[in-house]
FIPAGU-248086 format. One record per residue (C-alpha): x, y, z; residue in one letter; residue number from 0. Coordinates in steps of 0.5 Angstrom, whole numbers, plus 500, padded with zeros to 3 digits. Example, Ala and Ser with C-alpha at 12.3 -4.5 7.8 and 13.67 -1.06 7.14 Angstrom:
! residues 2
[[525 491 516] a 0]
[[527 498 514] s 1]
***
This chain:
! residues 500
[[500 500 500] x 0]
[[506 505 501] x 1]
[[509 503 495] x 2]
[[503 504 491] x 3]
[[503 511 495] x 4]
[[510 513 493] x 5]
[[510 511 486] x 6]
[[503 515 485] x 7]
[[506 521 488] x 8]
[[512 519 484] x 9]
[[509 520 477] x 10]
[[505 526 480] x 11]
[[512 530 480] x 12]
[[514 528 474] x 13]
[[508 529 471] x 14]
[[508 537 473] x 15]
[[515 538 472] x 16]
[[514 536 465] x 17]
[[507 540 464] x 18]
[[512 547 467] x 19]
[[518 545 462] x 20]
[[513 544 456] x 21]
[[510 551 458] x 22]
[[516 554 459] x 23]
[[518 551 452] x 24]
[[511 555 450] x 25]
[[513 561 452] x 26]
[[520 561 449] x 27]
[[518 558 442] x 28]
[[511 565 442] x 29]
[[507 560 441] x 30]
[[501 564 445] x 31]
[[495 567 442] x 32]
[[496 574 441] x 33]
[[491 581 442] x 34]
[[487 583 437] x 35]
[[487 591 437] x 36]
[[483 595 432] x 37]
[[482 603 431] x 38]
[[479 608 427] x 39]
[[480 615 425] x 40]
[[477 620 419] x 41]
[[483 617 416] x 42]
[[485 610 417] x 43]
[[484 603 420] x 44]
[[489 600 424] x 45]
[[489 593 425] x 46]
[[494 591 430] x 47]
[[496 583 433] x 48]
[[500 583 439] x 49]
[[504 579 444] x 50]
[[501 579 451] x 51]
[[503 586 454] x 52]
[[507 584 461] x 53]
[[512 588 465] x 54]
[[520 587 463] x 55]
[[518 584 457] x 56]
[[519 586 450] x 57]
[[511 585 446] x 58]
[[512 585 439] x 59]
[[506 589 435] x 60]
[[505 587 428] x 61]
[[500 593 425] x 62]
[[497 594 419] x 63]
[[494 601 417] x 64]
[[489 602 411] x 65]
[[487 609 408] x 66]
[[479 609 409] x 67]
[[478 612 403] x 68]
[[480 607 398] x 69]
[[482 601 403] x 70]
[[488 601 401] x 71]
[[494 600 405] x 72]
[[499 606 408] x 73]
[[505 605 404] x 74]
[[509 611 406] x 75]
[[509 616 412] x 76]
[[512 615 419] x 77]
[[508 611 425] x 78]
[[510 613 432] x 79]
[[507 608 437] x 80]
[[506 609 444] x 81]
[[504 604 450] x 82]
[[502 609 456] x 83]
[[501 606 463] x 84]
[[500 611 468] x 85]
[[505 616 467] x 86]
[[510 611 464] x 87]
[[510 612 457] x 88]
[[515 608 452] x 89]
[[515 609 445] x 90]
[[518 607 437] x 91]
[[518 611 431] x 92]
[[519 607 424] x 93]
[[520 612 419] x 94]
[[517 607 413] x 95]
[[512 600 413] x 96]
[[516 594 412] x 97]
[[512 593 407] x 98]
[[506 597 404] x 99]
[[501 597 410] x 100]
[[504 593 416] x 101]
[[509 596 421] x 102]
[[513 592 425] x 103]
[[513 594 433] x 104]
[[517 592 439] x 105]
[[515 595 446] x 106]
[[517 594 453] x 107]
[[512 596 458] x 108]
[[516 599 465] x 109]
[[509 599 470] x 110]
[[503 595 471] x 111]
[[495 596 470] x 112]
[[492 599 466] x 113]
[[494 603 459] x 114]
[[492 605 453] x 115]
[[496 604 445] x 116]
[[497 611 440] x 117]
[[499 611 434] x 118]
[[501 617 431] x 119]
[[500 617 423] x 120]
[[504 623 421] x 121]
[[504 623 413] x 122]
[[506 631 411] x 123]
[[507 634 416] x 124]
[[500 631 418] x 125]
[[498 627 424] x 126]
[[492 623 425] x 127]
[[493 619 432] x 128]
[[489 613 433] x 129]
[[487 610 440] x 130]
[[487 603 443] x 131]
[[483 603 450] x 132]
[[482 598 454] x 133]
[[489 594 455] x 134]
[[492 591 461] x 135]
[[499 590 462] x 136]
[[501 585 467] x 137]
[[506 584 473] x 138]
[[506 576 471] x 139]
[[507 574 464] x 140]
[[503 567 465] x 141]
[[497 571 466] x 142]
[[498 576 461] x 143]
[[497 570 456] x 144]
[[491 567 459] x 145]
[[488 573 459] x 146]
[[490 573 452] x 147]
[[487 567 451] x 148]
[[481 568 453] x 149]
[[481 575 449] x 150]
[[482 571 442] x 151]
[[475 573 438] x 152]
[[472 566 435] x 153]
[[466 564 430] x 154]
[[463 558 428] x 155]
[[460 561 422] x 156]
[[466 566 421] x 157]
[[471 568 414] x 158]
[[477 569 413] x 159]
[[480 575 409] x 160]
[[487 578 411] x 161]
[[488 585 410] x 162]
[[494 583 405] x 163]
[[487 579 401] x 164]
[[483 585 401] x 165]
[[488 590 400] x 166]
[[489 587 392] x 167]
[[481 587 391] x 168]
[[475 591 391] x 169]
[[473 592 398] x 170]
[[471 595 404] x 171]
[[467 595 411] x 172]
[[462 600 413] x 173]
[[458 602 421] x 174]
[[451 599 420] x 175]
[[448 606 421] x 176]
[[440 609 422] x 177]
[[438 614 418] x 178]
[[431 617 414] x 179]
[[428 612 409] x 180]
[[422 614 407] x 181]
[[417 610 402] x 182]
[[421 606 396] x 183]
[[416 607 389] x 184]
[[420 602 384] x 185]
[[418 603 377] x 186]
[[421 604 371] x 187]
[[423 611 366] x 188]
[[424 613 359] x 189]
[[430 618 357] x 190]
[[427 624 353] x 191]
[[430 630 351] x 192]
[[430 637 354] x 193]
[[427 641 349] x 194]
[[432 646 351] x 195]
[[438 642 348] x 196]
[[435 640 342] x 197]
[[433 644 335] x 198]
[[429 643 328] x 199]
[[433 644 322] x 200]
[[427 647 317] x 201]
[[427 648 310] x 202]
[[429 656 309] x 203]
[[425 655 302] x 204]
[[422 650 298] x 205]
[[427 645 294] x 206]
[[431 639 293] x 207]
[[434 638 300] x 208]
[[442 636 298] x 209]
[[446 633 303] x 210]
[[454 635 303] x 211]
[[456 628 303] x 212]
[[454 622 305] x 213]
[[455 622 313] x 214]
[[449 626 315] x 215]
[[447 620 318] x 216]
[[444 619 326] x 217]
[[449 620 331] x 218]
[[454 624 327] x 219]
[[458 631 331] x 220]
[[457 637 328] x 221]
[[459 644 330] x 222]
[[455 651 331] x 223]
[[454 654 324] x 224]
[[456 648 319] x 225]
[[453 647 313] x 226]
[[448 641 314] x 227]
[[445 642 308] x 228]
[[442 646 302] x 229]
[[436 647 298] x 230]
[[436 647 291] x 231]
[[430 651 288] x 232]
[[433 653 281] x 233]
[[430 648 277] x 234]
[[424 650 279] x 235]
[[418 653 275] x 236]
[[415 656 282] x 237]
[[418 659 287] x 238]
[[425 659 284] x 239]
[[431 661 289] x 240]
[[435 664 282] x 241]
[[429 668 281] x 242]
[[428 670 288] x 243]
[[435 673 289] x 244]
[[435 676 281] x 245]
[[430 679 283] x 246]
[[431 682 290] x 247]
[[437 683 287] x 248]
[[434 688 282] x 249]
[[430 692 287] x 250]
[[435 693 292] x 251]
[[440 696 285] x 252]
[[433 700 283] x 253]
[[431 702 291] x 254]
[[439 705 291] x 255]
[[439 709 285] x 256]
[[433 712 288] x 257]
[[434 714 294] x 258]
[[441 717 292] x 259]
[[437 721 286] x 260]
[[432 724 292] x 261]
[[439 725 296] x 262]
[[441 730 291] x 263]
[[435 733 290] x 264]
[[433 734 298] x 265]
[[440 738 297] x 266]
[[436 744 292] x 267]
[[430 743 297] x 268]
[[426 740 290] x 269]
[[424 734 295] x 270]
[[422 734 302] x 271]
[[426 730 308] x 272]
[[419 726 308] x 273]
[[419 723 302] x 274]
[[427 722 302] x 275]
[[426 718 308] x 276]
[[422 714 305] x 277]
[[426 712 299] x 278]
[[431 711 304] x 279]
[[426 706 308] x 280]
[[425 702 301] x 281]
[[432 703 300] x 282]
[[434 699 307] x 283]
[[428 693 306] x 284]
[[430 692 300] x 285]
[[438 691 303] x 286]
[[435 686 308] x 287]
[[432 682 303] x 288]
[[438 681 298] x 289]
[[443 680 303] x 290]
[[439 676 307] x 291]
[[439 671 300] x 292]
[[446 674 298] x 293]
[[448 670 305] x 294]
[[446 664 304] x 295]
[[445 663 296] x 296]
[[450 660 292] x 297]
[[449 658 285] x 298]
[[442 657 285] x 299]
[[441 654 292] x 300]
[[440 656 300] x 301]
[[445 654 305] x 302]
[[442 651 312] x 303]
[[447 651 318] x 304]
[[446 648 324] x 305]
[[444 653 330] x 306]
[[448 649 335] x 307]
[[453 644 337] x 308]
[[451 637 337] x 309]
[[450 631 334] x 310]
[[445 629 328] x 311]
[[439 626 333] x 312]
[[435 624 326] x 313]
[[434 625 319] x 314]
[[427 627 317] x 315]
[[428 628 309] x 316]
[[432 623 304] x 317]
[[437 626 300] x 318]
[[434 629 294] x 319]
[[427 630 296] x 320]
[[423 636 295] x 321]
[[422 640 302] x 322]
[[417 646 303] x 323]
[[418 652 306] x 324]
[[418 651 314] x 325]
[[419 642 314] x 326]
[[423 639 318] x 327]
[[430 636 315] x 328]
[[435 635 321] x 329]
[[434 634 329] x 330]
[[440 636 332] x 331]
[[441 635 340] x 332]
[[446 636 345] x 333]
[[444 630 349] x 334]
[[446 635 355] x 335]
[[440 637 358] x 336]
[[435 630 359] x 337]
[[428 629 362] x 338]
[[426 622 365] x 339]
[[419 620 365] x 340]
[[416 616 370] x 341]
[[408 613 370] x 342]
[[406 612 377] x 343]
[[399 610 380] x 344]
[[395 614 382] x 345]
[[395 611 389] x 346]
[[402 615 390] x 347]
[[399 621 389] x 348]
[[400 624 395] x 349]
[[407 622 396] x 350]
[[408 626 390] x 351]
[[410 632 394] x 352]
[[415 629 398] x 353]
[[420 625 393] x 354]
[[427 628 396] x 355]
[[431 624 392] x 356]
[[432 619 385] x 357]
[[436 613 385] x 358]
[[437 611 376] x 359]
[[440 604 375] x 360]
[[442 602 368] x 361]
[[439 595 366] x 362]
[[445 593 363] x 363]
[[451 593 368] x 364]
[[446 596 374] x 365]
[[451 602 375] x 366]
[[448 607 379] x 367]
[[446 615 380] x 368]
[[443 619 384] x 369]
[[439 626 382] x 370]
[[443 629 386] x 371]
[[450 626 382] x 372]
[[447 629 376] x 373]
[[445 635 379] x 374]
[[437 634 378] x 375]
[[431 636 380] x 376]
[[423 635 380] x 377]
[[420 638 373] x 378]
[[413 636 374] x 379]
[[408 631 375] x 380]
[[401 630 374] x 381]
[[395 633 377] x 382]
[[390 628 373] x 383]
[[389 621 370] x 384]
[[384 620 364] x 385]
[[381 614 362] x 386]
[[386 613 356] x 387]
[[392 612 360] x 388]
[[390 612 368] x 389]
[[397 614 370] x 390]
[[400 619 373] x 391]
[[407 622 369] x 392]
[[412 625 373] x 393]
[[418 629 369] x 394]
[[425 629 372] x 395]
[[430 634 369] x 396]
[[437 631 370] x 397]
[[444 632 367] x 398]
[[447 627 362] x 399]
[[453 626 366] x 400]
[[452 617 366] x 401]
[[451 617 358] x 402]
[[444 617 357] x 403]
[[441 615 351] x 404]
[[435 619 349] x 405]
[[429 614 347] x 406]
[[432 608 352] x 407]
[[429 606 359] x 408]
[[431 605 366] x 409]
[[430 603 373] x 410]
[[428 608 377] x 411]
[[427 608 385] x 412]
[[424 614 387] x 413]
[[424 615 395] x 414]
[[421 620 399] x 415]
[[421 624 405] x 416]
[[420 621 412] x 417]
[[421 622 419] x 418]
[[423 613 421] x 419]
[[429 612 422] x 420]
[[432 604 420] x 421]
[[439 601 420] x 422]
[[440 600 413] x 423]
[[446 598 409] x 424]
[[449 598 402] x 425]
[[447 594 397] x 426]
[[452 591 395] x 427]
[[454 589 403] x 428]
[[447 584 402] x 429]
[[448 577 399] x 430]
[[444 572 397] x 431]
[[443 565 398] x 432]
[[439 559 397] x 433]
[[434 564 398] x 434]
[[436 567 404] x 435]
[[440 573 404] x 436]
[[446 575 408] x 437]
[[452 579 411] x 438]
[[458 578 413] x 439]
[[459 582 421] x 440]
[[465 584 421] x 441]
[[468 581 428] x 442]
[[476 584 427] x 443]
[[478 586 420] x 444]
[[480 580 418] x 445]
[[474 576 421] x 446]
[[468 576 418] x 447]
[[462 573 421] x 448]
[[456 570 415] x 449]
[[450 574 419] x 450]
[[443 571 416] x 451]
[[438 578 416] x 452]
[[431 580 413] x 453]
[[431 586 408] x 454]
[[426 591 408] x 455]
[[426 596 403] x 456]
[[431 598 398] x 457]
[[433 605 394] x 458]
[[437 603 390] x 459]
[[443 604 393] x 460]
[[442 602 400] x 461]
[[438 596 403] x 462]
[[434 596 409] x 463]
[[435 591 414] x 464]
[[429 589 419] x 465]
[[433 583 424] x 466]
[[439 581 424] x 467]
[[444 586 425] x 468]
[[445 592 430] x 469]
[[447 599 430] x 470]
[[455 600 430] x 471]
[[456 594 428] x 472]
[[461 595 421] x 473]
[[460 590 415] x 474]
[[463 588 409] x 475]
[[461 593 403] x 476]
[[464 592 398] x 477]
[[466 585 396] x 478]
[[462 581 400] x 479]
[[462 576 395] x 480]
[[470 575 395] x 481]
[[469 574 403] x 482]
[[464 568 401] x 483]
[[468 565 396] x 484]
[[474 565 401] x 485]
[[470 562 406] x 486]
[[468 557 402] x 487]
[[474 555 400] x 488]
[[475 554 407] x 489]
[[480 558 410] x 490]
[[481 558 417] x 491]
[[488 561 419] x 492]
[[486 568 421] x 493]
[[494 569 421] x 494]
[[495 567 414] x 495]
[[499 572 409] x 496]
[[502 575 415] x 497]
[[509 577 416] x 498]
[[511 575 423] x 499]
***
C-alpha cells in the first residue's frame, strides 16, 4: 500500500514537472494566442495582432493600416507608436512600412495596470493619431497570455480575408447606421430630350433637300454653323430660288439709284426730307432682302447650317427629295439636358409631393446614380388621370453625365421624405443564397461572420435590414462575394499571409 502511495506520488511529480517544462517551452518558442486590437480615425483603419503585454517583457505588434478611402494599404509615411501606462510611456518610431501597409513594432512595458495604445500616422506634415483603449499590462507573463486566451475573437459560422487579400481587391467595410428612409416607389423611366437642347432643322425655302455627303446620318457630330444641307429651287417652274434672289437683287439696285436721286434733289429742297425718308425706307427693306438671300444663296441653292453644336439625332427628308418651306429635315440635340419620365399609379398621388431624391439604374451593367449625381430636379408630375392612360406622369430633369440614350428605359427608385429611422446598409453588402439573404459582420478586420438577415425596402442603393443586425456593427460593403467564395474554400487561419 505504501509503495503504491510513493509511486503514485512519484508520477504526479514527473507529471507536472513535465506539464511546467512544455509551458515554459511555449513561452519560448511564441507559441501564444496574440491580442486583437482595432482602431478607427477620419482617415484610416488600424488592424494590430500583438503578443500578451507583460512588465519586462518585449511585445512584438504587427500593425496594419488601411486608408478608409479606397481601403488601401498605408505605403508611405511614419508611424509612431506609444504604450501609455499611467505616467509610464514607451514609444517607437518607424519612419516606413516593412511592406505597404504593415509596421512591425517592438514594446517593453515598465509598469503594470491598465494602459492605452496611440499610433500617430504622420504623412505631410499631418498627423492623424488612432486609439487603442481597454489594454491591460500584467505583472505575470503567465497571466498576461491566459487573458490572451480568453480574449481571442472566434466564429463557427466565420471567414477569413486578411488585410493582404482584400487590399488586391475591390473591397470595403461599413458602420451599419440609422437613417431616413421614406417609402420606395420601383418603376421604370424612359429618357427624353429636353426640349431646350434639341433643334429643328427646316427648310428655309421649297427645293430639292441635297445632302453634302453621304455622312448625314443619325449619330453623326456636327458644329454651330456648319452647312447641314442645301436646298436647291433653280429647276423649279414655281418658287425658283434663282428667280428669287435676281429679282431681289434688282430692287434692291432700283430702291438705291432712287434713293441716291431723291438725296441730291433734297439738297435743292425740290424733294421734301418725308419723301427722302421714305426712299430711304425701301432702299434698306430692299437691302435686308437680298442680303439675306445673298448669304445663303450660292448657285442657284440655299445654305442651311446647324443652329447648335451637337450631333444629328434623326433625318427626316431623303436626300433629293422636295421640302416645303418650313418642313422639318434634320433634329439635332446636345444630348445635354435630359428628361426622364415615369407613369405612376394613382394610388401614389399624395407621396408625389414629398419625393426627396431618385435613385437611376442602368439595366444592362446595374450601374448607379442618384439625382442629386447628375444635379437633377422634380419638373413636374401629373395632376389628372384619364380613361386613355389611367397613370400618373412625372417628369425629372437631369444632367447626361452617365451617358443616357434619348428613347431607352431605366430602372427607377424613387424615395420620399420620411421621419422613421431604419438600419440600413449597401446593397452591395447583402448576399443571396438559396433564397436567403446574408451579411458578413465584421468581427476584426480580417474575420467575418455570415449573419442571416431579412430585407425591407431598397432605394436602389441601400437595403433596409428588418432583423439580423445592430446599430454600430460594420459590415462588409463592397466585396462580400469575395469574402463568401473565400469561406467556402475553407480558409480558416486568420494569421495567414501575414508577416511574422
Amino acid at each position: 500500500m505504501k509503495l503504491t502511495y510513493l509511486v503514485s506520488a512519484l508520477f504526479l511529480a514527473v507529471a507536472t514537472l513535465s506539464c511546467n517544462r512544455n509551458n515554459d517551452q511555449d513561452l519560448d518558442h511564441g507559441h501564444v494566442d496574440n491580442l486583437q486590437l482595432i482602431s478607427y480615425s477620419d482617415g484610416f483603419e488600424m488592424f494590430a495582432e500583438a503578443t500578451p503585454f507583460a512588465v519586462g517583457h518585449e511585445s512584438e505588434i504587427l500593425a496594419h493600416f488601411t486608408r478608409l478611402e479606397n481601403f488601401k494599404p498605408l505605403e508611405n509615411g511614419s508611424v509612431t507608436a506609444s504604450l501609455v501606462v499611467g505616467d509610464d510611456t514607451v514609444s517607437q518610431t518607424l519612419d516606413s512600412p516593412m511592406r505597404p501597409g504593415i509596421f512591425r513594432f517592438t514594446l517593453k512595458p515598465g509598469e503594470k495596470g491598465e494602459a492605452k495604445l496611440l499610433f500617430n500616422v504622420k504623412i505631410s506634415g499631418k498627423i492623424s493619431q488612432l486609439t487603442v483603449e481597454g489594454i491591460t499590462v500584467f505583472a505575470d507573463l503567465n497571466d498576461a497570455i491566459h487573458a490572451a486566451e480568453d480574449a481571442v475573437i472566434t466564429s463557427s459560422n466565420g471567414a477569413v480575408f486578411t488585410k493582404e487579400q482584400s487590399w488586391k481587391v475591390d473591397f470595403a467595410t461599413e458602420e451599419i447606421r440609422k437613417e431616413p428612409f421614406g417609402q420606395v416607389i420601383r418603376t421604370i423611366g424612359q429618357i427624353q430630350p429636353s426640349p431646350g437642347d434639341e433643334r429643328i432643322v427646316v427648310a428655309k425655302t421649297g427645293g430639292v433637300v441635297l445632302f453634302p455627303g453621304d455622312d448625314v446620318v443619325e449619330g453623326r457630330a456636327v458644329g454651330a454653323g456648319e452647312t447641314l444641307f442645301t436646298i436647291d429651287g433653280s429647276g423649279m417652274a414655281d418658287n425658283n430660288l434663282s428667280v428669287r434672289f435676281s429679282e431681289a437683287r434688282n430692287e434692291y439696285s432700283l430702291a438705291r439709284a432712287e434713293y441716291d436721286r431723291k438725296a441730291e434733289l433734297a439738297k435743292d429742297r425740290i424733294v421734301s426730307q418725308r419723301e427722302l425718308r421714305r426712299a430711304e425706307t425701301e432702299m434698306e427693306n430692299a437691302r435686308a432682302n437680298f442680303n439675306n438671300l445673298q448669304k445663303n444663296f450660292s448657285a442657284g441653292k440655299q445654305s442651311v447650317n446647324s443652329p447648335i453644336g451637337g450631333f444629328i439625332a434623326a433625318v427626316l427628308v431623303r436626300n433629293g427629295e422636295y421640302a416645303e418651306a418650313g418642313q422639318p429635315v434634320l433634329r439635332v440635340s446636345q444630348n445635354r439636358n435630359l428628361f426622364v419620365k415615369a407613369e405612376l399609379r394613382p394610388k401614389y398621388f399624395e407621396e408625389l409631393n414629398r419625393i426627396s431624391t431618385v435613385t437611376f439604374r442602368f439595366m444592362e451593367n446595374k450601374a448607379t446614380y442618384t439625382l442629386e449625381e447628375l444635379n437633377g430636379r422634380v419638373v413636374s408630375f401629373g395632376k389628372s388621370a384619364d380613361t386613355g392612360n389611367p397613370l400618373l406622369p412625372v417628369l425629372f430633369q437631369v444632367d447626361n453625365r452617365a451617358g443616357f440614350i434619348p428613347g431607352s428605359f431605366i430602372e427607377m427608385f424613387i424615395r420620399t421624405q420620411a421621419g422613421e429611422e431604419v438600419l440600413t446598409v449597401a446593397n452591395e453588402a447583402v448576399v443571396e443564397e438559396m433564397g436567403n439573404y446574408f451579411v458578413y459582420v465584421q468581427l476584426t478586420p480580417e474575420l467575418f461572420e455570415k449573419r442571416l438577415v431579412k430585407r425591407g425596402r431598397t432605394d436602389g442603393l441601400r437595403t433596409e435590414i428588418t432583423t439580423g443586425v445592430s446599430e454600430a456593427e460594420r459590415v462588409v460593403s463592397k466585396g462580400a462575394i469575395l469574402v463568401k467564395l473565400a469561406q467556402a474554400a475553407g480558409a480558416i487561419d486568420v494569421h495567414s499571409g501575414h508577416v511574422h
